[in-house]
C-alpha positions in Angstrom: 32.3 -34.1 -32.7 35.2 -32.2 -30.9 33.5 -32.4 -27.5 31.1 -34.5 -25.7 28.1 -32.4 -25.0 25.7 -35.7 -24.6 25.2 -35.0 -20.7 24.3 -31.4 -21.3 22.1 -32.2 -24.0 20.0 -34.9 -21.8 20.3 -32.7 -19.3 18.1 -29.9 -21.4 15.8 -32.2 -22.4 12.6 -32.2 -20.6 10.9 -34.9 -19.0 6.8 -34.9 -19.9 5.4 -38.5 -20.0 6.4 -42.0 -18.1 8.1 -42.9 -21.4 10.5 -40.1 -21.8 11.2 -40.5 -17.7 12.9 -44.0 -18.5 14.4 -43.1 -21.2 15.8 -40.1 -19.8 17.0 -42.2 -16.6 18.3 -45.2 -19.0 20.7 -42.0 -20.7 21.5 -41.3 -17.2 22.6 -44.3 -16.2 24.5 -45.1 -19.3 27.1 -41.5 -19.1 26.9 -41.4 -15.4 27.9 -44.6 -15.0 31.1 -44.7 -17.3 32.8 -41.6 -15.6 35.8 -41.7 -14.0 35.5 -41.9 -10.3 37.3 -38.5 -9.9 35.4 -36.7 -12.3 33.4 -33.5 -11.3 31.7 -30.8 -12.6 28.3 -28.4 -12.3 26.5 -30.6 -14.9 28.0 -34.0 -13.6 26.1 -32.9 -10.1 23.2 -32.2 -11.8 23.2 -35.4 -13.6 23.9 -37.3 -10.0 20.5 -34.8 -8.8 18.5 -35.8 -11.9 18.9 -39.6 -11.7 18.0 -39.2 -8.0 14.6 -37.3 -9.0 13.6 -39.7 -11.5 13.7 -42.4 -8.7 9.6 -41.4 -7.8 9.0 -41.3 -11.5 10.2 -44.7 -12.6 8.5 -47.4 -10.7 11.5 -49.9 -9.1 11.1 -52.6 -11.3 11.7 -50.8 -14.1 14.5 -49.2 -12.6 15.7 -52.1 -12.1 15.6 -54.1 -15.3 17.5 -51.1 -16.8 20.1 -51.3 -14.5 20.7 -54.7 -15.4 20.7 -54.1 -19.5 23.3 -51.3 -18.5 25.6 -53.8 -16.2 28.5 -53.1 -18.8 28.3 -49.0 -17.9 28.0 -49.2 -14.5 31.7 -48.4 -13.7 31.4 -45.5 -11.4 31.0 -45.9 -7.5 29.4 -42.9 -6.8 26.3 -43.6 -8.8 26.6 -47.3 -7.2 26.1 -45.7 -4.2 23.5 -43.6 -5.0 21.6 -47.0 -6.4 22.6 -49.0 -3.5 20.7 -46.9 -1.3 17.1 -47.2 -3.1 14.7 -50.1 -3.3 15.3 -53.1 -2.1 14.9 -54.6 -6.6 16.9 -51.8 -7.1 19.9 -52.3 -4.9 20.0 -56.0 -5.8 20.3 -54.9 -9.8 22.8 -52.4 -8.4 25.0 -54.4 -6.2 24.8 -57.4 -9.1 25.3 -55.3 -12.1 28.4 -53.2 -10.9 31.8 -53.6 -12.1 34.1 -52.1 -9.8 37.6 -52.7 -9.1 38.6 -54.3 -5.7 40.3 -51.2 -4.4 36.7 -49.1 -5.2 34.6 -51.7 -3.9 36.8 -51.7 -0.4 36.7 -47.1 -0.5 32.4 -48.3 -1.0 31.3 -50.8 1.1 31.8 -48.1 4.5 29.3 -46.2 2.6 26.7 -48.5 1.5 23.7 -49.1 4.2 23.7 -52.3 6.0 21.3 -54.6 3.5 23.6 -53.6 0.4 26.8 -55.2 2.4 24.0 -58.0 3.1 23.8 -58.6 -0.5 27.1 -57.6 -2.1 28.1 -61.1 0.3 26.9 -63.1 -2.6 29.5 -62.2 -5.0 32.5 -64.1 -5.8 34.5 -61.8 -7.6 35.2 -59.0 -4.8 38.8 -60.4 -4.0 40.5 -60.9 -0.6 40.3 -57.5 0.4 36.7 -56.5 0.1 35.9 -59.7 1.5 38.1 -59.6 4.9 36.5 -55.5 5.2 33.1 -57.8 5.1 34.0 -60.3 7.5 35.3 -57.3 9.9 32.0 -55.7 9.2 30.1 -58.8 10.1 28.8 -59.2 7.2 28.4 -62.7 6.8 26.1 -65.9 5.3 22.7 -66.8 7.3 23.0 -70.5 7.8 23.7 -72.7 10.2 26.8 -74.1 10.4 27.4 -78.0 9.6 27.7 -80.7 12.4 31.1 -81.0 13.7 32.9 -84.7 12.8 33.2 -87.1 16.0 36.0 -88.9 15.9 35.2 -92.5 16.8 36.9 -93.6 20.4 39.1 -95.7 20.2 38.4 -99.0 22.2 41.5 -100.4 23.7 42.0 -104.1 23.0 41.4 -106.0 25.7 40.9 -109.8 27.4 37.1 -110.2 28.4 38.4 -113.1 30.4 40.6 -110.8 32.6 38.5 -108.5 33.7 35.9 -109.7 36.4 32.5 -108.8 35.2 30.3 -107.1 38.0 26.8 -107.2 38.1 25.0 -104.2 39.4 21.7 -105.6 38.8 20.1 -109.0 40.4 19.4 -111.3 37.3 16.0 -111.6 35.6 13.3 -114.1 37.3 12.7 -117.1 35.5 10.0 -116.9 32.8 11.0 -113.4 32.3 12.9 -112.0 28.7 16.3 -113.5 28.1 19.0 -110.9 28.6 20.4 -109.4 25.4 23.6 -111.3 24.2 26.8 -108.7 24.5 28.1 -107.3 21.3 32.2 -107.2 20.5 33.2 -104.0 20.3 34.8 -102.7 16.9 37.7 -101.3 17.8 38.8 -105.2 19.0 40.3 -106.7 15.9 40.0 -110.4 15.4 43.2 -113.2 16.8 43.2 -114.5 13.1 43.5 -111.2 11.3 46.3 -109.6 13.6 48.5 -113.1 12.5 47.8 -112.2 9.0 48.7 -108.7 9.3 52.0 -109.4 11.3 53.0 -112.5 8.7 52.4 -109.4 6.0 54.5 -107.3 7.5 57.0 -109.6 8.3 57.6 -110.8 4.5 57.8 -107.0 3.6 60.7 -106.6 6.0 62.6 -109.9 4.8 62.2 -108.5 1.7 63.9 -105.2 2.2 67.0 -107.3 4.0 67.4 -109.5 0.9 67.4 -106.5 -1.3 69.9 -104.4 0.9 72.3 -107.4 1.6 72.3 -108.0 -2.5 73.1 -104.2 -2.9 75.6 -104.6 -0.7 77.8 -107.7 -1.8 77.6 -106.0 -5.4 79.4 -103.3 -3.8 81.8 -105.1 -2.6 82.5 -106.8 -5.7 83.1 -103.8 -7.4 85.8 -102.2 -5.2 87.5 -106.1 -5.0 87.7 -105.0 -9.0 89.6 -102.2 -7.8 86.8 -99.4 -9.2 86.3 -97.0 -6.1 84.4 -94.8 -8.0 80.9 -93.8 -7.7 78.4 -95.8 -9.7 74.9 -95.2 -10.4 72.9 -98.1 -11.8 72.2 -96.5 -15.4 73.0 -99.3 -17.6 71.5 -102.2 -15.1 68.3 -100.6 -15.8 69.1 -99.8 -19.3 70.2 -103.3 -19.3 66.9 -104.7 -17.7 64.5 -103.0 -19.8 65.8 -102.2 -23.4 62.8 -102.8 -25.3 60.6 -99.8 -23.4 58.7 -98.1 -26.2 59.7 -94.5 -27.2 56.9 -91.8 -26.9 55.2 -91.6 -30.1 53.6 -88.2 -29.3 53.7 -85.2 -26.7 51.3 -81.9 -26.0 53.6 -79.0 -25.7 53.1 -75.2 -25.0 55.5 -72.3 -26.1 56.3 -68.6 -25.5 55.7 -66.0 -27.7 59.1 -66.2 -28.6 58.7 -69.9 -30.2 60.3 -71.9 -26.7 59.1 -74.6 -25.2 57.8 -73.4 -21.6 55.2 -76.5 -20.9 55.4 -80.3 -22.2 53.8 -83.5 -21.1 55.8 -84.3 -17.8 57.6 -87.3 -19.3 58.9 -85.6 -21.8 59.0 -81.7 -20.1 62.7 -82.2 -18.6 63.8 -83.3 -22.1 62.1 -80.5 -24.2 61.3 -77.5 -21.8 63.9 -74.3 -22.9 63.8 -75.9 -26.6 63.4 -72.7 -29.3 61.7 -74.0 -32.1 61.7 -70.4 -34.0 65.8 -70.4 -33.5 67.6 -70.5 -37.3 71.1 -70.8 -35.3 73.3 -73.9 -36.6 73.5 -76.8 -34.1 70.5 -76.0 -32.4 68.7 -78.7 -30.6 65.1 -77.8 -32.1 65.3 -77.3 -36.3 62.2 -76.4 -37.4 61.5 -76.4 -41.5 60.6 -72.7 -43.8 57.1 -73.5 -43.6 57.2 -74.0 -39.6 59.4 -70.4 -39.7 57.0 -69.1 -41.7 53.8 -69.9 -40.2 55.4 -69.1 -36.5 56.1 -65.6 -37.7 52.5 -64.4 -39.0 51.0 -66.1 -35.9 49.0 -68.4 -38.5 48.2 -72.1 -37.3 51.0 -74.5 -38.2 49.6 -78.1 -39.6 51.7 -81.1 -40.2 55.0 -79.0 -40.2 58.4 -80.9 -39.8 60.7 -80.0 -36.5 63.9 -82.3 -36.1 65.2 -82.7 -32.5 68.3 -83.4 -30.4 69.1 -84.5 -27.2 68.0 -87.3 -25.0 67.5 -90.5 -26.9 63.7 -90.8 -26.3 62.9 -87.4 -28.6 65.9 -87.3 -30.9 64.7 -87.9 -34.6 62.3 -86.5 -36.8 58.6 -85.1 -36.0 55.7 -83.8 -37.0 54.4 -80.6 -35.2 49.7 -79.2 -35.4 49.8 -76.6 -33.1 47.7 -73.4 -32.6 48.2 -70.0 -31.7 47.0 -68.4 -28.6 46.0 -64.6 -27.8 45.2 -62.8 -24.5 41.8 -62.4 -23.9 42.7 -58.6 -23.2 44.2 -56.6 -26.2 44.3 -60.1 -28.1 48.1 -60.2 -28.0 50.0 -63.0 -28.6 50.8 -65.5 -26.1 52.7 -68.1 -28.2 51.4 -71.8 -29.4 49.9 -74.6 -27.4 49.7 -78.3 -29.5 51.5 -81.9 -30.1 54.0 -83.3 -31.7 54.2 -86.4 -33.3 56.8 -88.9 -34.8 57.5 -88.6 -38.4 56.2 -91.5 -40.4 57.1 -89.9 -43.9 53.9 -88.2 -44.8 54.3 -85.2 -47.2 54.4 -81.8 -45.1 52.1 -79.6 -46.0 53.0 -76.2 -47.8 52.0 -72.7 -46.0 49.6 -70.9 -48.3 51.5 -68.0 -50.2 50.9 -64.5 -48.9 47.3 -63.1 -50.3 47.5 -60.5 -53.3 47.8 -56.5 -51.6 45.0 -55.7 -53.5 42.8 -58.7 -52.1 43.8 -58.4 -48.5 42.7 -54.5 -49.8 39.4 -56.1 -50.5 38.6 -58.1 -47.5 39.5 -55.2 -45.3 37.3 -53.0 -47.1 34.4 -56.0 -46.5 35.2 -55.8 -42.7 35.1 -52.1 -42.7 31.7 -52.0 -44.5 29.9 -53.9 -42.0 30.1 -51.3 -38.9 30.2 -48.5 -41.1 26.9 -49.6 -42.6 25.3 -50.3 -39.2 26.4 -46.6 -37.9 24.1 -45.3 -40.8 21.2 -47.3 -40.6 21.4 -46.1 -37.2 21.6 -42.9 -37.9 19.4 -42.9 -40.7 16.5 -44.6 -37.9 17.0 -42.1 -35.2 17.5 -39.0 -37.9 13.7 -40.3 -39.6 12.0 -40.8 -36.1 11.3 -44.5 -37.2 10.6 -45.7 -33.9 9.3 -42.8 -32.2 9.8 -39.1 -31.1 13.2 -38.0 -30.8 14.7 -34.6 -30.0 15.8 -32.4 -32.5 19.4 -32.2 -31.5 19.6 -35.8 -31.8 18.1 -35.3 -35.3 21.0 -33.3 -35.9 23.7 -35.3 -34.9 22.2 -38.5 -36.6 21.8 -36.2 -40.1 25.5 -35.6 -39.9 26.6 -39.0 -38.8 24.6 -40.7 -41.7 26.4 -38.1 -43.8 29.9 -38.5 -42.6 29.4 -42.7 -43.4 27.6 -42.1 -46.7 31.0 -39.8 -47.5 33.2 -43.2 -46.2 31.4 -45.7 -47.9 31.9 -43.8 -50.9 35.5 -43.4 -50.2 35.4 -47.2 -49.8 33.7 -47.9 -53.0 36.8 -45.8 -55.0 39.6 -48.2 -52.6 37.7 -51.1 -54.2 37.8 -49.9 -57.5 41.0 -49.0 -57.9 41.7 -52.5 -56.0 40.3 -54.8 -58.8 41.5 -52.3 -61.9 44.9 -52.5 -60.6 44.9 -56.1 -60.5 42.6 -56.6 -63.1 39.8 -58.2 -61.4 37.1 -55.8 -63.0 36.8 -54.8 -66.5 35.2 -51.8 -67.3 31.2 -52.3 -68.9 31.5 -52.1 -72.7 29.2 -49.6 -74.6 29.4 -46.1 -76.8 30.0 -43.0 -75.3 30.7 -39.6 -76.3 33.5 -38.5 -74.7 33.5 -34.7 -76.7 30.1 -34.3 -75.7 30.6 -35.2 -72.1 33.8 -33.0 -72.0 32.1 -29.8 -73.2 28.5 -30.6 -71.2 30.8 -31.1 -67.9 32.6 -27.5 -68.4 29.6 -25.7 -68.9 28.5 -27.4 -65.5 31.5 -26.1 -63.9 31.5 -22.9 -65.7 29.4 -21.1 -62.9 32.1 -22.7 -60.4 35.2 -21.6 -62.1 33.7 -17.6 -62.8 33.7 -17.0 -59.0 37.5 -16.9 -59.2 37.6 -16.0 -62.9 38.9 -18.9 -64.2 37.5 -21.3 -66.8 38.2 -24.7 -68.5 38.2 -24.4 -72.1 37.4 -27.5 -74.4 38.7 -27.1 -78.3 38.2 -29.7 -80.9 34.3 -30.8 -79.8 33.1 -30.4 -83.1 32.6 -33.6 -83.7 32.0 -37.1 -82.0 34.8 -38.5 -80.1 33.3 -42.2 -79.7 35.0 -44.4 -77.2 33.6 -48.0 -76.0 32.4 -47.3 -73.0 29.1 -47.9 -71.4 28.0 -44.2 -70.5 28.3 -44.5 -66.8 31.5 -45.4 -67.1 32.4 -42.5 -69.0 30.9 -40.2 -66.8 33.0 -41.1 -64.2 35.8 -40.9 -65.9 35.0 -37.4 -67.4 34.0 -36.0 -64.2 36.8 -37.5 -62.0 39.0 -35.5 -64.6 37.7 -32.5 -64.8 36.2 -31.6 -61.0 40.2 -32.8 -60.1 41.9 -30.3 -62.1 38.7 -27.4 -62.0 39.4 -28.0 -58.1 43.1 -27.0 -58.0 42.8 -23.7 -60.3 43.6 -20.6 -58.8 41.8 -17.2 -59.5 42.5 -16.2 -62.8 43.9 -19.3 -64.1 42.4 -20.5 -67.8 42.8 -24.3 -68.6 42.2 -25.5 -72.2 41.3 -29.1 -73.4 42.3 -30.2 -76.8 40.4 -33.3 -78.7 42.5 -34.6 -80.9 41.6 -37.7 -83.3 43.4 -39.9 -84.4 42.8 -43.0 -86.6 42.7 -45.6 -84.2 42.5 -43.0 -80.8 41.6 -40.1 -79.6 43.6 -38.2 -77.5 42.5 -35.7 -74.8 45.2 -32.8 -74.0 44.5 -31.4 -70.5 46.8 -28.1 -69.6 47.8 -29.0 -65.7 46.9 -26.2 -63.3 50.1 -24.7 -61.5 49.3 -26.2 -58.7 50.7 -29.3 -60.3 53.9 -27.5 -61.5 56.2 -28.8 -58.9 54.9 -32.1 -58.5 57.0 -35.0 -59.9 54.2 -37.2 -59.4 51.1 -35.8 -59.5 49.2 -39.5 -59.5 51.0 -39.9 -55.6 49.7 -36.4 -54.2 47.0 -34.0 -54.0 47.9 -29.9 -54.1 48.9 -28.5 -51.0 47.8 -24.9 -49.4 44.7 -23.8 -51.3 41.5 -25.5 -50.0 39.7 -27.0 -52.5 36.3 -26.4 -52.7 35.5 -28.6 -55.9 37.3 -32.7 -55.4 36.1 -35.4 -57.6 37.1 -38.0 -54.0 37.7 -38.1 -50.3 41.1 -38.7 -50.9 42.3 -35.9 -52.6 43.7 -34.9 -56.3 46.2 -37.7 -56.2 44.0 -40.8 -55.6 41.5 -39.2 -58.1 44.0 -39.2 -61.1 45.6 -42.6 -60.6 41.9 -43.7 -60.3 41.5 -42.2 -63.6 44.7 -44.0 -65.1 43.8 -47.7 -63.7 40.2 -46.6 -65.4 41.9 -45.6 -68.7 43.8 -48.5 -68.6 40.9 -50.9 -68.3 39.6 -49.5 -71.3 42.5 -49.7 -73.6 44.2 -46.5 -73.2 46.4 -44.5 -70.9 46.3 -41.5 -68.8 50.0 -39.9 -68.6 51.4 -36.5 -68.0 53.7 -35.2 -70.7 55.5 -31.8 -68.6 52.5 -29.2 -68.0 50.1 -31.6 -70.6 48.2 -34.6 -68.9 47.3 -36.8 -71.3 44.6 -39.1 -71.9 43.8 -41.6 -75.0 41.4 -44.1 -75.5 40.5 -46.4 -78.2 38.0 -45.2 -81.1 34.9 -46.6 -82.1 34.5 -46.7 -85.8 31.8 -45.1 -87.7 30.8 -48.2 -89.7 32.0 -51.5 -89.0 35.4 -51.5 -90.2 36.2 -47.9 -91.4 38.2 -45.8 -88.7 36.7 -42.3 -87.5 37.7 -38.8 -88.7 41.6 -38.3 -88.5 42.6 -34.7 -87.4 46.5 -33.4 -86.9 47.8 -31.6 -83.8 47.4 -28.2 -86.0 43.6 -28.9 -86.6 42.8 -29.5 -83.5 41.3 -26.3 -82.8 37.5 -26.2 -83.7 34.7 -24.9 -81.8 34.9 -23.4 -79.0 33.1 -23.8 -75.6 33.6 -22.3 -72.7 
C-alpha cells in the first residue's frame, strides 16, 4: 500500500447490527486515536462525528472495556476529550487509558468537564506541571487531613519544696475517699540520672584534652627535630594498622565507551575514570583479547582477566563477569554493570569464535519466519471469513497481503538453500532423473511464452537419455531455475539453443547466454538491467537464480560456469548397467533431434 485509505474505508462501511457498531467504534478508536494532534482533514472530522454517533449505539460498558484494550492507541487529545466528556465508565476508561504527554495533558485539562479533572487526580504520571494546573484548579483529594503532631510541653524542673502549695479547696471529711497521691511530672528527670549524665559528659571532655595535649607535644617534638614542614599522619596509621585486609571484590558500572563511571564507594575514588577498553601502553586498566573482544560486540564478558594500577588496595591481577546493558528505548547500548574479583589463577575462559555467515544467515532467516508467518495466517483468516463476516475490501487487502508473504517466504526458502549448499550443510536427495527429457518438456512449456516476442529456446541433442543422479524434484528445480532465468532475459527476436552433449563419465549442457548477459563480467552477482522481466525463476533476480543453480550443481558433483557467451552446466552420468558408462557423443554430434 502506497497510502493509507483505512479511515476512508471504515468510514464507507455501514453500520447494521450491535456487532458491527462495536467493531466499527473499536476501528475508530484504534486510527483516531494514533493521529497526530495537529492532524486535520474532511474524513478525520467525520471520523471525530462518527465515533460521537456510535456513543447511543454501544452501551457504556462496552465502550468502555474497548477503550481499555486500546490504552496503547489512545495518543490523541482531541478524541480524549471527546471520551472524557461521556459516561461516567467511559471517562474513567478514558482518563486511565490515555497516554499523553505532559505538555498535552496541561493544553487538556482547561477543556475537560469538572468530574474528568476529578478523576485524572488519581494519576501519578501527569508530572509537575499538569499537577500544579490541578492544584490551581482546585482539583484536589477528598479526605480529611491527618491530626496535627502536639509537641509535648516542656515541664521546667523544679523544687516541690520551694514552692508553697495552696489549697483552694477545704480537705476531705474524715471517713470520706483518701485524696489521690500526686504524680511527678515527666519532664523532671531524676537527682541520680543527671549525676550520671554529667560524670558522662565529663569523661568525654577529659578525653578530648588528653588527646589534644598528646597532639600537641608530638608537634613540638617534631619542629625541636628541626622539620617545619607539614605532616599528615599517613604512615602512623599505616603504621597502626598494616594487616587491614585488601578488597577481594568490587561491583562496578561503565560507559558505553568501556570507563568506569560507578564503583563500590570504597573502591569508587580508586577506579572511577579507569578505561578498561583502552589498548594504550601504560595504561592503568589492561584488559586481555578476549575482554577486547567481548566489549566490542556488546556480548557478556565471563571470567575475563583485567590487570590494574594505581592505589595499593586494587593493584594486581583480576577477574572481571559483567553484563551489558541497553536503553529500554531504541535498545541502545549503555555500557556494562558487574564485579570484579581477585585473580586466584583459574583458567580464563575463551570468547566463542564468530558464527559461520551462512549460519548467522540461518538464524536470521528463523527470526524472519516467525512474523512473516503470523502476517499470513492472519491474512489468510480475515481473507477466508474464518471468524465471521468481513467486508470485501478487507477481503482484498488480506488476498494480497497473504500473497505478498507467501512470495517472501519463498524468497526465504532460496536464502536458506543457497545458505547450507554453500557451506555444505545440505546435500542434494539422491535418485535418477532425466535431465534431456526435462530440458525439452520445460521449452515446450515456455514455448507459448517466448512466441509472444518471437523468440524461442531451442534444445539439440535430446535424442537420447541424459541420466543424472538426482531425485526428480531436485532436478526440476534445477531445470526450471535454468531455463525460466535465461527465457526471462530474451529480447524480441532473440533464438537461444541448448546443446546435450555426452560424455563418458558427464554430460554437459551448452546454454547460448541471452545478450542481456553480454556485458556482464559476472553474471552469477547481477540480474539484467532495463527490460522488465516478465518470466524470473526467484524474487531476487537473474543473478541469485544462477549462483543458486551453481551451489546446486555443485552439490551434485558438477559445475555450472560460463565459458564467454556459452554457460555451462555438467553433471555426473548415471550408467546404463552397473558398471558400463552411458553413450559417448563428440562436440560435432551433438546435434540430434530437434525441439522447439
Amino acid at each position: 500500500m502506497y497510502f493509507d485509505d483505512r479511515l476512508a474505508t471504515v468510514l464507507r462501511t455501514g453500520v447494521s447490527s450491535d456487532r458491527s457498531a462495536r467493531i466499527q467504534f473499536r476501528q475508530l478508536l484504534d486510527l483516531l486515536g494514533s493521529l497526530p494532534e495537529g492532524a486535520n482533514g474532511p474524513q478525520i472530522a467525520s471520523g471525530f462525528d462518527r465515533i460521537a454517533d456510535l456513543a447511543g449505539r454501544v452501551p457504556a460498558e462496552q465502550r468502555a472495556a474497548i477503550i481499555r484494550d486500546s490504552a496503547a492507541r489512545l495518543t490523541n487529545p482531541r478524541l480524549v476529550a471527546i471520551l472524557a466528556g461521556n459516561d461516567a465508565a467511559v471517562a474513567a476508561a478514558t482518563i486511565s487509558s490515555a497516554r499523553l504527554t505532559a505538555q498535552e495533558w496541561t493544553q487538556l485539562i482547561p477543556r475537560l468537564p469538572v468530574p474528568a479533572r476529578g478523576l485524572l487526580r488519581h494519576r501519578r504520571d501527569l508530572g509537575p506541571e499538569p499537577q500544579a494546573l490541578l492544584h490551581r484548579l482546585g482539583v484536589h483529594d477528598l479526605v480529611l487531613p491527618g491530626p496535627e503532631p502536639i509537641e509535648e510541653a516542656r515541664i521546667a524542673a523544679t523544687d516541690p519544696a520551694e514552692e508553697p502549695l495552696e489549697l483552694d479547696t477545704l480537705a476531705p471529711e474524715a471517713g470520706g475517699l483518701p485524696p489521690e497521691p500526686i504524680k511527678e511530672p515527666a519532664g523532671v528527670p531524676d537527682a541520680e540520672e543527671q549525676d550520671r549524665d554529667s560524670a558522662e559528659i565529663g569523661a568525654l571532655v577529659r578525653r578530648i584534652e588528653a588527646f589534644r595535649r598528646a597532639r600537641e607535644s608530638a608537634t613540638a617534638a617534631q619542629t625541636a627535630a628541626g622539620t617545619d614542614a607539614p605532616h599528615l599522619p599517613l604512615e602512623e596509621l599505616q603504621t597502626e594498622a598494616p594487616s587491614k585486609s585488601l578488597p577481594l571484590a568490587f561491583d562496578l558500572a561503565t560507559d558505553a565507551g568501556g570507563r568506569i563511571s560507578w564503583a563500590d564507594p570504597a573502591i569508587a575514588p580508586m577506579v572511577i575514570g579507569m578505561s578498561l577498553a583502552g589498548r594504550q601502553p601504560g595504561a592503568a586498566a589492561s584488559a586481555s583479547p578476549a575482554v577486547l573482544a567481548a566489549m566490542k560486540r556488546h556480548i557478556p564478558v565471563n571470567g575475563g582477566t583485567v590487570t590494574l594500577s594505581g592505589a595499593p588496595a586494587i593493584c594486581g591481577r583480576w577477574r572481571i563477569d559483567a553484563a551489558p546493558r541497553f536503553s529500554a528505548e531504541g535498545g541502545y547500548f549503555l555500557g556494562y554493570c558487574g564485579r570484579m574479583r581477585r585473580d586466584i589463577g583459574l583458567p580464563e575462559r575463551q570468547v566463542a569464535p564468530d558464527p559461520d555467515p551462512a549460519d548467522r544467515m540461518r538464524q536470521m532467516l528463523h527470526e524472519l519466519r516467525t512474523p512473516v508467518n503470523a502476517v499470513q495466517g492472519f491474512a489468510e483468516i480475515i481473507q477466508q471469513q474464518l471468524y465471521g463476516p468481513t467486508p470485501h475490501e478487507y477481503r482484498a487487502l488480506a488476498a494480497s497481503i497473504a500473497s505478498d508473504a507467501a512470495r517472501i517466504l519463498a524468497g526465504f526458502d532460496e536464502l536458506d538453500r543457497l545458505a547450507k549448499l554453500e557451506s555444505a550443510a545440505m546435500e542434494l536427495d539422491a535418485g535418477e532423473a532425466d535431465m534431456a527429457a526435462l530440458f525439452t518438456a520445460m521449452a515446450a512449456q515456455l514455448e507459448a511464452h517466448l512466441r509472444s516476442r518471437s523468440s524461442a529456446f531451442t534444445v539439440w541433442g535430446n535424442d537420447e537419455p541424459a541420466l543424472v543422479p538426482l531425485a526428480m524434484p531436485e532436478a526440476e528445480k534445477l531445470a526450471w531455475r535454468l531455463m525460466a532465468t535465461l527465457a526471462g532475459a530474451v529480447t524480441a527476436g532473440e533464438q537461444l539453443d541448448l546443446h546435450i552433449v555426452r560424455e563418458a563419465e558427464r554430460a554437459v549442457f551448452a546454454f547460448e547466454l541471452p545478450v542481456a548477459f553480454a556485458d556482464m563480467d559476472d553474471i552469477f552477482m547481477a540480474s539484467p538491467q532495463g527490460t522488465p522481466q516478465a518470466l524470473n525463476a526467484g524474487m531476487f533476480g537473474a543473478g541469485f537464480s544462477l549462483r543458486l543453480a551453481r551451489a546446486e550443481a555443485l552439490a551434485a558433483g558438477g559445475a555450472l560456469r560460463r565459458d564467454g557467451d556459452i554457460l555451462r552446466l555438467v553433471l555426473p552420468l548415471l550408467t546404463l548397467n552397473g558398471n558400463e558408462p552411458s553413450d559417448t557423443r563428440t562436440p560435432d554430434g551433438a546435434r540430434g533431434k530437434r525441439s522447439a
